[in-house]
C-alpha positions as CSV (number, residue, x, y, z in Angstrom):
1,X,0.0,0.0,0.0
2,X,0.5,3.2,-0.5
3,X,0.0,6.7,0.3
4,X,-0.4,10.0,-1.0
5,X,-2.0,12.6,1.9
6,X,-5.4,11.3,2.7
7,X,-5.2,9.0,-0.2
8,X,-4.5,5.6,0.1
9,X,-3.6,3.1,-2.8
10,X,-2.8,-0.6,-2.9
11,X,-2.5,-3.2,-6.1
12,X,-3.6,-6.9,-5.2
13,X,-3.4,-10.0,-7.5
14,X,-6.3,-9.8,-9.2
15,X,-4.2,-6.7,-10.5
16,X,-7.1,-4.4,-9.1
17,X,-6.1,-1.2,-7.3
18,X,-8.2,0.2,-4.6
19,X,-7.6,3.9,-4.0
20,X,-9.7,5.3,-0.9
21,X,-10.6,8.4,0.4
22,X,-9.5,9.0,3.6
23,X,-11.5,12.3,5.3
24,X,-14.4,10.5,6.7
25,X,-17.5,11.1,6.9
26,X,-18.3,12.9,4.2
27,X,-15.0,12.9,2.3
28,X,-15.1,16.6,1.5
29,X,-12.7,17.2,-1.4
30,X,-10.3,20.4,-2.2
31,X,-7.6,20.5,-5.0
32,X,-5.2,18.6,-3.0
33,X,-7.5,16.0,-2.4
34,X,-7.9,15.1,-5.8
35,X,-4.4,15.9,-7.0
36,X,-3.7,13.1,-4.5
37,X,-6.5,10.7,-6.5
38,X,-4.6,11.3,-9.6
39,X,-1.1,10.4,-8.2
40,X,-2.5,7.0,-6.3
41,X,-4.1,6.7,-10.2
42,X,-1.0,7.2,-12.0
43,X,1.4,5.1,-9.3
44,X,-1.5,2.0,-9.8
45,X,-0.7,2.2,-13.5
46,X,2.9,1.7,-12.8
47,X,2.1,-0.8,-10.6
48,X,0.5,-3.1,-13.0
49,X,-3.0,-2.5,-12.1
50,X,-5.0,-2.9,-14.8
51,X,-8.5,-1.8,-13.3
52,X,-9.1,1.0,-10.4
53,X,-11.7,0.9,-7.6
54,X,-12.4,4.6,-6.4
55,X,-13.6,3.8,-2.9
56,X,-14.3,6.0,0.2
57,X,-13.7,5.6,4.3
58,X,-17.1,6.2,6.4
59,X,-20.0,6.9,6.3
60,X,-20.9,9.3,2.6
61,X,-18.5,8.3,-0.5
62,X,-18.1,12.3,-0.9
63,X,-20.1,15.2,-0.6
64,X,-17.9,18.1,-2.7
65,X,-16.5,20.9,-1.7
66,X,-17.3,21.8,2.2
67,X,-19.2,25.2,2.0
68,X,-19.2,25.1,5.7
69,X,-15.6,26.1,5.9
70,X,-15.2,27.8,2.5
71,X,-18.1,29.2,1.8
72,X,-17.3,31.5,-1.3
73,X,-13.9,29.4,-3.4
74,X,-11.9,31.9,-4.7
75,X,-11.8,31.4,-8.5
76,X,-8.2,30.8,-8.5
77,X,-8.9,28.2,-6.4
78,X,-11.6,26.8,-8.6
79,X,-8.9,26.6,-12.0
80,X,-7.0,24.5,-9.4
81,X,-9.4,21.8,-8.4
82,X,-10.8,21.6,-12.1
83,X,-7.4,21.4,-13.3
84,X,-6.9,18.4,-11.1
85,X,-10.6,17.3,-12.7
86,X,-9.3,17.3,-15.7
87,X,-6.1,15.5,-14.6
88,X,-8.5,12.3,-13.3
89,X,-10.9,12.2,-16.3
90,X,-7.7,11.9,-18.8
91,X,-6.4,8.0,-16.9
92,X,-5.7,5.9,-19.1
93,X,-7.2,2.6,-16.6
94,X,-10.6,1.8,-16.4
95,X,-12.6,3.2,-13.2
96,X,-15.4,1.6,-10.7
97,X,-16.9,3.5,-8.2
98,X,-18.2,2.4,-4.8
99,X,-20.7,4.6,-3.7
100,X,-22.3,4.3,0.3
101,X,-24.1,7.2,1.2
102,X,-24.2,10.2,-0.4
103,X,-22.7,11.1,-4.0
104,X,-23.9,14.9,-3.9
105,X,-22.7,18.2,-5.9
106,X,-19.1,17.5,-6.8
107,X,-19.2,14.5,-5.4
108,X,-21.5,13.2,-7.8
109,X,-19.5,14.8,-10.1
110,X,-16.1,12.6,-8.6
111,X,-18.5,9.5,-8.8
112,X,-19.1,10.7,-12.8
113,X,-15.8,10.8,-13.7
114,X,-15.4,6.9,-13.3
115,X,-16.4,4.2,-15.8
116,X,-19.3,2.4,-13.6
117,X,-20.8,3.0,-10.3
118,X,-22.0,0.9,-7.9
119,X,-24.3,2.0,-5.0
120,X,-26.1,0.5,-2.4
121,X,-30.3,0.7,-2.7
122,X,-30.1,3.4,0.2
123,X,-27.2,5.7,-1.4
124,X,-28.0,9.1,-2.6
125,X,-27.2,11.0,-5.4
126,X,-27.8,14.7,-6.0
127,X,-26.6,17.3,-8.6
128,X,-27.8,20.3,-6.0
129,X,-26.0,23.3,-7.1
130,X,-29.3,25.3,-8.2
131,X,-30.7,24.6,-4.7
132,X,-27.5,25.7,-3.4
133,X,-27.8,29.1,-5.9
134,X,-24.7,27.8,-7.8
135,X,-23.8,26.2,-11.5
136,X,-22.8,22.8,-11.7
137,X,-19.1,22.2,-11.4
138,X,-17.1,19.0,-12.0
139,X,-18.1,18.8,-15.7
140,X,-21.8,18.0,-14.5
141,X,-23.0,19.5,-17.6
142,X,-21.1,17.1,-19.7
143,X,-21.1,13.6,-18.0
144,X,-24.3,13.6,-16.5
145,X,-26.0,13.9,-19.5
146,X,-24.0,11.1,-21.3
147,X,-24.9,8.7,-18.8
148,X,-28.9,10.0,-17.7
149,X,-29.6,11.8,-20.9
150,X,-30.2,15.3,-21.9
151,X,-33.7,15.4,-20.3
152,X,-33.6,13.6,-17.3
153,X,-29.9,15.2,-16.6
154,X,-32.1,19.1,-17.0
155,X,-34.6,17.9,-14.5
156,X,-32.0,16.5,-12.1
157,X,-29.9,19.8,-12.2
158,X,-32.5,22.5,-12.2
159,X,-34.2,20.4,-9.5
160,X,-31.3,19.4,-7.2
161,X,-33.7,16.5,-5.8
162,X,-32.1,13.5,-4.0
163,X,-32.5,10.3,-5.6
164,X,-32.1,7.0,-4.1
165,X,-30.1,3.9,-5.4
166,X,-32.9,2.3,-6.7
167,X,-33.9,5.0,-8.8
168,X,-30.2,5.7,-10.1
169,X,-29.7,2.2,-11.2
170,X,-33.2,2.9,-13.3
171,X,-32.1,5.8,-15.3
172,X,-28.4,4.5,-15.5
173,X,-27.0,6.4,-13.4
174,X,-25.4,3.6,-11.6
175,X,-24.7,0.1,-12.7
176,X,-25.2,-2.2,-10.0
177,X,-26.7,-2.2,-6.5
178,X,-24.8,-4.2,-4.1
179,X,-25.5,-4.5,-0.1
180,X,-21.7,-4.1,0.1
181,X,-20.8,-1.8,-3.2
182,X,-17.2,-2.1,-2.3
183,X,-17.1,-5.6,-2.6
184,X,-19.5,-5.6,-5.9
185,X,-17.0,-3.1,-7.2
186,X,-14.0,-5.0,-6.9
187,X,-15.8,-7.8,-8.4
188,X,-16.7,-5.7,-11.6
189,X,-12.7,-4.7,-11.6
190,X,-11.5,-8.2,-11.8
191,X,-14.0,-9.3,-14.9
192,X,-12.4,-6.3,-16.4
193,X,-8.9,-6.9,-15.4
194,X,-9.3,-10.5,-16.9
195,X,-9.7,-9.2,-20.5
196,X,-6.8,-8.9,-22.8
197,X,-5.3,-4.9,-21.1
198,X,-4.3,-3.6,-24.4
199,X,-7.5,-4.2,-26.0
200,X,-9.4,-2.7,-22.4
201,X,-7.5,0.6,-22.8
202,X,-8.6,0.6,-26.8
203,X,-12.0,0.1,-26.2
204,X,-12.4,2.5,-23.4
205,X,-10.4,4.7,-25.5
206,X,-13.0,4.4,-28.4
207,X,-15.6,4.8,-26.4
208,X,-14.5,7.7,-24.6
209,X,-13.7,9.7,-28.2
210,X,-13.8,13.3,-27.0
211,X,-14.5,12.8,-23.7
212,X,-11.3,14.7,-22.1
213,X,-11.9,17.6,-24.5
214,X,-15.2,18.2,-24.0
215,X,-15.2,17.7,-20.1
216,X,-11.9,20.5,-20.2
217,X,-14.3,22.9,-21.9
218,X,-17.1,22.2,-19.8
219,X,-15.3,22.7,-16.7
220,X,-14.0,26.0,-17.9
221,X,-17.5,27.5,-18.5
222,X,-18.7,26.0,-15.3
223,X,-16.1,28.0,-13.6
224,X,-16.9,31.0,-15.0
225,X,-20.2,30.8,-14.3
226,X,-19.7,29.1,-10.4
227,X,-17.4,32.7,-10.6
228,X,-20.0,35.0,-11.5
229,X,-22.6,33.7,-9.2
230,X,-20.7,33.5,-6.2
231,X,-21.0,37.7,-5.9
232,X,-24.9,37.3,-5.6
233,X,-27.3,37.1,-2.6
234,X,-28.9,34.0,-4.1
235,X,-25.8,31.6,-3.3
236,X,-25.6,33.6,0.2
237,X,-29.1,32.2,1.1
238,X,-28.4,28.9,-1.1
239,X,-25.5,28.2,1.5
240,X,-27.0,29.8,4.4
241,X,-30.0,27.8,4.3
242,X,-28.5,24.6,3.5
243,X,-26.4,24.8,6.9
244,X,-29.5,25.9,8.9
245,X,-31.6,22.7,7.7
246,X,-33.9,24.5,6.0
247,X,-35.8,25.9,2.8
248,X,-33.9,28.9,1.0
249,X,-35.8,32.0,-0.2
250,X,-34.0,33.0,-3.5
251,X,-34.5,36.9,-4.5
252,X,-33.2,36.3,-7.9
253,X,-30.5,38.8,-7.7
């Protein structure tokens, strides 16, 4: 095993890595959380592996950005943390994600820019930026879509509502429900690091035509707009009211 900050990584004979988030419970992430991702990525490749399982400690699998400690990013900050986005979503190894608990704003985001997902019937997923007063982030407007579709991925981001496993699994956003989504995971990663690894990385790489581009350009107008609206007194109430528990009242301005 090894580690990079609160990243850990370890390759084991079915020549699956795991690499696990280590800030339980809710696994907030920052730039240097997922800089660390992309290192435990890249050192797993070296290592042999030939599949990844993207895996979380406690409770939530990841929950974005904390808005409790930070609430306005500064946008220099956000070019950082989409850079390391970027970074992630242009790995060459395929990706399954174990999600318990809660997959919500970036997070779901984080959980998107894997291959599969696997999530437990009670797991919940939410693209809540608009309830939040915010843009989506994370190149929400480019992989939700291409897993959801157009429509359903409009309603779930102008909405922000939580849906549960059972309901993600219908529309696609996950692949399997597993009592222990870990476990099913690293299942899913051996069948896949059985197959012939230079055909894998083709066929992921076909599939994924134009992928890297267009997630780099989404990012970049998401961050401009997450920039703009961070000034007004709709994400002010968006954040306030989400740490109170309660509903916000937007003013539109």
């Amino acid at each position: 095993m090894s580690t990079f900050g609160d990243v850990t990584a370890a390759v084991g004979a079915t020549r699956v890595a795991e690499v696990e988030l280590h800030r339980p419970p809710a696994n907030y992430f920052d730039a240097q959380l997922l800089a660390d991702v992309v290192r435990a990525v890249h050192w797993a490749d070296q290592q042999g592996a030939r599949a990844i399982v993207l895996c979380a400690e406690g409770r939530h699998f990841c929950a974005g950005l904390d808005f409790g400690r930070a609430a306005r990013p500064e946008p220099d900050g956000l070019r950082v943390l989409y850079d390391q986005a970027e970074a992630l979503m242009a790995g060459s190894l395929p990706v399954v994600v174990a999600v318990q608990g809660a997959a919500i704003g970036g997070g779901l985001g984080l959980a998107l820019a894997g291959d599969f997902r696997i999530a437990r019937p009670d797991s919940r997923f939410s693209a809540n930026f608009a309830r939040l007063g915010f843009h989506q982030g994370f190149g929400l407007s480019v992989t939700l879509p291409r897993v959801v579709g157009e429509q359903r991925a409009l309603e779930l981001r102008l909405t922000g509502r939580r849906i549960d496993g059972a309901e993600a699994l219908r529309i696609g956003l996950c692949d399997r429900l597993a009592d222990d989504p870990r476990a099913e995971a690293h299942s899913l990663a051996a069948e896949i690091a059985e197959s012939a690894p230079l055909a894998v990385r083709a066929i992921r790489t076909t599939q994924r035509a134009g992928l890297v581009a267009s997630f780099a350009a989404a990012i970049e107008h998401e961050r401009l707009e997450q920039v703009r609206l961070l000034a007004t007194d709709d994400f002010t109430e968006g954040i306030e009211a989400s740490l109170q528990r309660r509903p916000p009242e937007f003013s539109g301005r």
